[in-house]
C-alpha positions in Angstrom: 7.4 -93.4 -131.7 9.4 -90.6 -133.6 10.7 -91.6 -136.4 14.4 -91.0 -137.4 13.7 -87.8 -139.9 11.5 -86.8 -136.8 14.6 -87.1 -133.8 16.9 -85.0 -136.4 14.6 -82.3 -137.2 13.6 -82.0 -133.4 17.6 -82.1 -132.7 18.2 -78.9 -135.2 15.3 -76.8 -134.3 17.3 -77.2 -131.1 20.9 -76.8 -132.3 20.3 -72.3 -132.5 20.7 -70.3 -129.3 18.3 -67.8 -131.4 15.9 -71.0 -131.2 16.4 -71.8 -127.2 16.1 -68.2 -126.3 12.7 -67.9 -128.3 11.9 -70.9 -125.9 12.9 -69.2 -122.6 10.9 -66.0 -123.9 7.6 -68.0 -124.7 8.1 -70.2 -121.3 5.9 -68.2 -118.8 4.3 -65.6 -121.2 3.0 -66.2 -125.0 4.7 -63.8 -127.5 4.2 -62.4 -131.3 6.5 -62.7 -133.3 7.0 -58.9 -133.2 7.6 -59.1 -129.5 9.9 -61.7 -129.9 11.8 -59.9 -132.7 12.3 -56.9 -130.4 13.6 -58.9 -127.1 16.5 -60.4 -128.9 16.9 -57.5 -131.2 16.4 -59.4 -134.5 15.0 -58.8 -137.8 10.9 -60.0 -137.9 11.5 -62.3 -140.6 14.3 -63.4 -138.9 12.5 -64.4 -136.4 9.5 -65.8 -137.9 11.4 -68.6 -139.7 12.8 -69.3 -135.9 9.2 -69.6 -134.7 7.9 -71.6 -137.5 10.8 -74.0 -137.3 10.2 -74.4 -133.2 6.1 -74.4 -134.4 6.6 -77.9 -136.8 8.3 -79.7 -134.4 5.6 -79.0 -131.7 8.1 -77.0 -129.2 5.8 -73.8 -128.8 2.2 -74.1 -130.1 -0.1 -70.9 -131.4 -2.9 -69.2 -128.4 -5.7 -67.5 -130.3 -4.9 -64.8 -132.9 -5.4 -61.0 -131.8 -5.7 -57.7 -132.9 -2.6 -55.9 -132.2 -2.7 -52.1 -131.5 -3.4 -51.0 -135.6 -5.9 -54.0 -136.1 -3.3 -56.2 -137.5 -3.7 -59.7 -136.6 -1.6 -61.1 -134.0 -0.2 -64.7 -133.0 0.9 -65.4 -129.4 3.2 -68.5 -128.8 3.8 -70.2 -126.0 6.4 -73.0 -125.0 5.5 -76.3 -124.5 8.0 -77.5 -122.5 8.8 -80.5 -124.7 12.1 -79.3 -125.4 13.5 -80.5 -122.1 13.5 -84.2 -122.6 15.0 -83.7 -126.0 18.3 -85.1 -127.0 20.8 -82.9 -128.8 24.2 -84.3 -130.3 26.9 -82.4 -129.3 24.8 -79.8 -127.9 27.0 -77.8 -125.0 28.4 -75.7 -127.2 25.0 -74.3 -128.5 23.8 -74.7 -124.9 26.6 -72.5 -123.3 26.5 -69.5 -126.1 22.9 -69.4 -125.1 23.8 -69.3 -121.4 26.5 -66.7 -121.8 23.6 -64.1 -125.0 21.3 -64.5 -121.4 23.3 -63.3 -119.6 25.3 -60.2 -121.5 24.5 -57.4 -120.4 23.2 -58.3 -116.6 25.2 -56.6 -113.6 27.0 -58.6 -111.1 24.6 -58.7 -108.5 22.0 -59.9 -110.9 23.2 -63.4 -110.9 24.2 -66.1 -108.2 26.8 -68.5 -109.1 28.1 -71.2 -107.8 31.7 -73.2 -108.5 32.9 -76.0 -107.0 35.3 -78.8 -107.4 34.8 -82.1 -106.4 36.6 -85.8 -106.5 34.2 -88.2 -106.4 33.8 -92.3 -106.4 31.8 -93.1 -109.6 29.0 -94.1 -107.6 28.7 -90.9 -105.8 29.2 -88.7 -109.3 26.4 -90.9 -110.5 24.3 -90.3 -107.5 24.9 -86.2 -107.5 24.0 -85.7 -110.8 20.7 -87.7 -110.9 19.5 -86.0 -107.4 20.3 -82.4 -109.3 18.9 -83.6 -112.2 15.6 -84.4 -110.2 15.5 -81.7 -108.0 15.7 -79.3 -111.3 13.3 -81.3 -113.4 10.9 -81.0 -110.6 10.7 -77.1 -110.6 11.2 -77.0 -113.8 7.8 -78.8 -114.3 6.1 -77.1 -111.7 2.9 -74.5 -112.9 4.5 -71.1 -113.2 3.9 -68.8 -110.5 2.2 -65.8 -111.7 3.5 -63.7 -109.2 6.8 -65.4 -109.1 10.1 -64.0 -110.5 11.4 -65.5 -114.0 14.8 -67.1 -113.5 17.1 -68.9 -114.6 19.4 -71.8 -115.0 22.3 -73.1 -116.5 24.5 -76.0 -115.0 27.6 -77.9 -116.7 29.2 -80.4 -115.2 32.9 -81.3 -117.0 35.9 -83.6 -115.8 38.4 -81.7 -114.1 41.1 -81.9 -116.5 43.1 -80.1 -113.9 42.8 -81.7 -111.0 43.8 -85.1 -112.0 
């Protein structure tokens, strides 16, 4: 079992949308740290302390060094995917500025959203969210498809403040 220090580091090496997106980027292909400096558009050292932070607390792990195109050696990283039963306090916030960096820049037709309002018993509330939070834990743990399309998701649920 983790031990407190443990929870708490794990929790802020997850609390940086710089951090999650390194995660999404890693997911389905391992990266350098060069590579992963030039997707977000970030300085390499930058990004280097980002991977070593998500490296010592075991959320992307190290593939086998290679020679880049001068001969300089190279470290792919990969996700492990034990981010997604991580707790993080208070973590929408960080959760939703990631969602909204992903998605600057994409056109329109690009993205498929979906908005709905809804008055529910407690019971059923309970019963909606667990259902989508199987269905999307089971593809999220699926093998990655190496012909398949990278995608992605982002739900929120929130009390109509509105409404009631």
């Amino acid at each position: 079992m983790a031990t407190d220090e443990e929870v708490q580091a794990r929790a802020r090496a997850l609390s940086s949308p710089v951090r999650l997106r390194i995660l999404r980027l890693c997911l389905h292909k391992a990266r350098t740290n060069k590579e992963i400096a030039d997707l977000l558009g970030i300085n390499p050292a930058t990004s280097l302390h980002h991977v070593r932070t998500l490296l010592a607390n075991g959320f992307i792990e190290a593939e086998e060094e290679r020679r880049g195109k001068r001969g300089a050696k190279e470290v792919p990283y990969r996700a492990t995917k034990k981010s997604w039963g991580t707790r993080i306090p208070d973590a929408s916030p960080v959760l939703v500025e990631t969602f909204l960096q992903e998605i600057d820049g994409l056109a329109p037709d690009e993205m498929q959203i979906m908005r709905v309002g809804l008055k529910l018993s407690e019971e059923d509330q309970k019963e909606f969210l667990q259902r989508m939070s199987d269905l999307v834990t089971e593809y999220a743990f699926r093998p990655s498809d190496e012909d398949g399309l990278a995608t992605s998701l982002f739900v929120a649920h929130h009390v109509d403040q509105t409404a009631n």
